[in-house]
C-alpha positions as a printed Julia matrix, in Angstrom:
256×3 Matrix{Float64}:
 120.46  170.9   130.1
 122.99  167.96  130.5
 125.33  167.02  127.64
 124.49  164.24  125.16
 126.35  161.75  124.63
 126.04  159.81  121.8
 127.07  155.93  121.15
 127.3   153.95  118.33
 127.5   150.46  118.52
 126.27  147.38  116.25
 123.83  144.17  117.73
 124.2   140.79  115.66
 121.36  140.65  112.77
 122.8   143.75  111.05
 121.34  146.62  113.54
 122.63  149.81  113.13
 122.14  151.28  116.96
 122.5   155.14  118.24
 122.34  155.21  122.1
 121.82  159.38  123.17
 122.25  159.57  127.15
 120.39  162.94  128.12
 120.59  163.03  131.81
 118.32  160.21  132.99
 116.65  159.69  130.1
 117.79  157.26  127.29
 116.51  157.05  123.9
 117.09  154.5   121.46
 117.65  155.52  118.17
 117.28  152.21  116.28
 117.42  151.49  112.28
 116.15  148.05  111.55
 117.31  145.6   108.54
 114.19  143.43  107.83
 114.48  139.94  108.13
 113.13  136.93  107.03
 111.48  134.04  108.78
 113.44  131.0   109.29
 111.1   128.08  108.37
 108.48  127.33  105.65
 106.69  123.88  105.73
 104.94  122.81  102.42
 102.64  119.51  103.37
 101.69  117.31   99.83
  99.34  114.98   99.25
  97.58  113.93   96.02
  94.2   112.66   95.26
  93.36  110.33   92.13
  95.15  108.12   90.49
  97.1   107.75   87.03
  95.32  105.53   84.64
  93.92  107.69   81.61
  91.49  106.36   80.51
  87.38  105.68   81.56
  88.13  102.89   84.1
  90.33  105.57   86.19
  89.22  108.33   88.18
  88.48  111.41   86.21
  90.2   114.08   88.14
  93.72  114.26   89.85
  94.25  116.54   92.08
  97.58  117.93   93.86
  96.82  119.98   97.34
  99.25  121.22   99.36
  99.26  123.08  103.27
 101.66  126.01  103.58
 102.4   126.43  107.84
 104.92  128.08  109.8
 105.64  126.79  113.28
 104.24  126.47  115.94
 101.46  123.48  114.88
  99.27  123.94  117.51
  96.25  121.86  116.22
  98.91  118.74  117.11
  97.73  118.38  120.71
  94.15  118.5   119.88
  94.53  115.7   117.02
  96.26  113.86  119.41
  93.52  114.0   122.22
  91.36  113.34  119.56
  92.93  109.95  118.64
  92.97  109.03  122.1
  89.06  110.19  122.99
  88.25  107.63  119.99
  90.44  104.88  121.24
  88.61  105.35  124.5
  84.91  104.78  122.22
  86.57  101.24  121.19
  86.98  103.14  117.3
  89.87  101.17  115.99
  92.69  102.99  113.74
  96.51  103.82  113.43
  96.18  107.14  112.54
  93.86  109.52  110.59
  93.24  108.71  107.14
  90.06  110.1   105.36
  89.4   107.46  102.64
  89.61  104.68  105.72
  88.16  106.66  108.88
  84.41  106.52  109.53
  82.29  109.12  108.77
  81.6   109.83  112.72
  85.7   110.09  113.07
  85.57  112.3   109.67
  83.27  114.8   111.44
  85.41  114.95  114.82
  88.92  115.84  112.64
  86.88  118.07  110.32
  85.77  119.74  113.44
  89.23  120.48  114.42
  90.31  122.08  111.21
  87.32  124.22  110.78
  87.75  125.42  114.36
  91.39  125.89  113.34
  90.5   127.38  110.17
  92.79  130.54  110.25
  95.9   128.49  110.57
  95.91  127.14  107.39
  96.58  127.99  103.98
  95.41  125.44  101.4
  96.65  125.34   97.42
  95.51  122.94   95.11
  96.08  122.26   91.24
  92.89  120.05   89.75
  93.27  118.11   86.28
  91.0   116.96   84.58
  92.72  113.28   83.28
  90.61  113.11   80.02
  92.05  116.62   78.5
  95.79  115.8    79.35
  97.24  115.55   76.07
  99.04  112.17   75.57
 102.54  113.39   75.7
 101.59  115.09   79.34
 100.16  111.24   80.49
 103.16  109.62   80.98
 104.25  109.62   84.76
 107.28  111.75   84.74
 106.02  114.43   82.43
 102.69  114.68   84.67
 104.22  115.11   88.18
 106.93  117.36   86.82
 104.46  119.69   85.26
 101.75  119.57   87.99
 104.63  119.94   91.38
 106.35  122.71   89.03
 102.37  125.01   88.81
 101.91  124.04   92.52
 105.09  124.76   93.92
 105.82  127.81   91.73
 102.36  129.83   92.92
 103.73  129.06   96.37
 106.6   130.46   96.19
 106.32  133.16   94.33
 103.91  134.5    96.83
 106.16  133.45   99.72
 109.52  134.96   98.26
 112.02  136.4   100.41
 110.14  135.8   102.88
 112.02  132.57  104.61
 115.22  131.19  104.86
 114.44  127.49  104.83
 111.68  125.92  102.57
 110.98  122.32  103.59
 108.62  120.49  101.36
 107.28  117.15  102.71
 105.1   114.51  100.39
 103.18  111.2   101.36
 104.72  108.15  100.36
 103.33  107.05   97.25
 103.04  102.81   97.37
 103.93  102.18   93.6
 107.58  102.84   93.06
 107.67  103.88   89.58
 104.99  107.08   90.64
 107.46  107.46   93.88
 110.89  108.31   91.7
 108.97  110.41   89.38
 107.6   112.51   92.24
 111.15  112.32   93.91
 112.48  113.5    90.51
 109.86  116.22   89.73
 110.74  118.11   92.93
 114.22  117.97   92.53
 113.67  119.32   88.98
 111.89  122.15   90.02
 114.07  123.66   93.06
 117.43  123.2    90.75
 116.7   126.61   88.86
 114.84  127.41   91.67
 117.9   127.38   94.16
 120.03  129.12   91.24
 117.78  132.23   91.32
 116.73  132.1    95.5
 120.14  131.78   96.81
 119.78  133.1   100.18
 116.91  130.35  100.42
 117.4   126.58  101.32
 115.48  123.49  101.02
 114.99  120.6   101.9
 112.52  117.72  100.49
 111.36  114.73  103.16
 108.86  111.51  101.81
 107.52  110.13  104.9
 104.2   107.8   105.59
 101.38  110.08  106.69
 101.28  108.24  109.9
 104.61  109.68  110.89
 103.13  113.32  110.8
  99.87  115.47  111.9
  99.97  117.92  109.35
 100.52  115.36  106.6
  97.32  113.82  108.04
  95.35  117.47  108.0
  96.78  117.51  104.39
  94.87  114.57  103.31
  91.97  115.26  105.0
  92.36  118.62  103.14
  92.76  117.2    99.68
  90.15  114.48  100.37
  87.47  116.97  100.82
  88.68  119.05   97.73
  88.72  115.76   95.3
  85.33  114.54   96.73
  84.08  118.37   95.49
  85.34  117.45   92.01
  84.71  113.78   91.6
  81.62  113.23   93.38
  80.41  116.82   93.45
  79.81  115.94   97.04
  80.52  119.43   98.99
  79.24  118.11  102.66
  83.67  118.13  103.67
  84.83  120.79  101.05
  82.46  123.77  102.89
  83.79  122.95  106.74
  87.19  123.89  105.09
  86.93  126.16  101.81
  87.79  129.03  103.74
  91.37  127.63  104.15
  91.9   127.65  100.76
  94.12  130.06   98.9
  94.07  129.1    95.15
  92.61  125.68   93.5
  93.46  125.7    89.82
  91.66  123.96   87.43
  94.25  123.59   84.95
  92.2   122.57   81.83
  89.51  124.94   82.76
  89.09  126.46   79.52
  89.99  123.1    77.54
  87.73  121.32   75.45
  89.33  118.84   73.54
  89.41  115.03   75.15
  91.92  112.56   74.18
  89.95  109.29   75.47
């Protein structure tokens, strides 16, 4: 038999290596340190609006669409826009409370062909059993992003380096800095407890981004469900979704 010879070395990444030369043959001898994945994207959008009381919608509901790269439904949205501009349909970008029902159908087509490549949370309240003390702006949005965002990570712990969590613009100002605010609030402790995990929060229009678009479409189909029990939208894409938490489920007191 030839002699061994045995080499340590180390590879970037934290790999503890043992090269054994016998002869002709080498073996590899390799002890792995897990690593995470670099890059979590969290898509919001909401669905509702915030007037408690019977002239206002009587759900709100918070969805949000957990992807890793690469977003490979882009090109196919795309081509889809463009196939519609060519049949004289005329829009910016996809919106499902504006689009017709026939461009509805061709996006919903998409994601339900796409199905497995997205992973769909939602948090549902019913308006009429928020206590008063919960109705005011900044005490809604900080208590609804903290049940949303918590679930989410807690199931994706550890798991990524970078969390990047990217909302809709909201028009009215006020809502906007409360949303801003309610984030913030929730990945300060957050950050204190995940240190070896960043993040980063964007608010950009959802004609700036596909997956901001899918979101809406997403959350559209889920609030229809609950405020219209209409579940034509909500079936093409139910098996996307993870969790959808009706937060009063079990409440039975109304406060208007």
């Amino acid at each position: 038999m030839d002699n061994a010879i045995t080499s340590s070395f180390a590879f970037e990444g934290g790999v503890s290596n043992n090269l054994l030369v016998m002869g002709r043959t080498v073996i590899f001898m390799m002890k792995l340190r897990w690593q995470p994945k670099k890059n979590l994207y969290i898509f919001i959008d909401e669905g509702g609006d915030m007037v408690f009381s019977e002239k206002g919608t009587r759900y709100f509901t918070l969805t949000a669409l957990t992807k890793t790269r690469q977003f490979t439904t882009h090109q196919t949205l795309t081509e889809l826009k463009y196939d519609l501009w060519e049949k004289n349909i005329d829009f910016e970008y996809f919106h499902a409370t504006e689009d017709t029902q026939a461009t509805r159908n061709e996006v919903f087509n998409v994601i339900s062909k796409n199905i497995n490549q997205f992973t769909v949370d939602s948090v549902i309240v019913e308006k009429r059993k928020t206590q008063p003390s919960l109705q005011k702006s900044s005490n809604f949005y900080k208590k609804i992003f903290e049940i949303l965002l918590n679930y989410i990570l807690e199931r994706h712990k550890g798991k990524f380096q970078n969390v990047y969590v990217i909302t809709d613009t909201i028009p009215i100002n006020k809502h906007r800095k409360n949303i801003e605010k309610a984030i913030k609030g929730f990945f300060k402790p957050w950050q204190n407890i995940n240190k070896a995990t960043t993040y980063k929060i964007f608010h950009y229009s959802s004609k700036s981004d596909i997956n901001l678009q899918i979101t809406d479409y997403f959350n559209w189909a889920i609030f229809r469900k609950w405020e219209r029990c209409d579940h034509r939208s909500y079936d093409l894409i139910k098996r996307a979704i993870f969790s959808e938490f009706d937060v009063f489920e079990i409440g039975e007191e109304f406060f208007y």
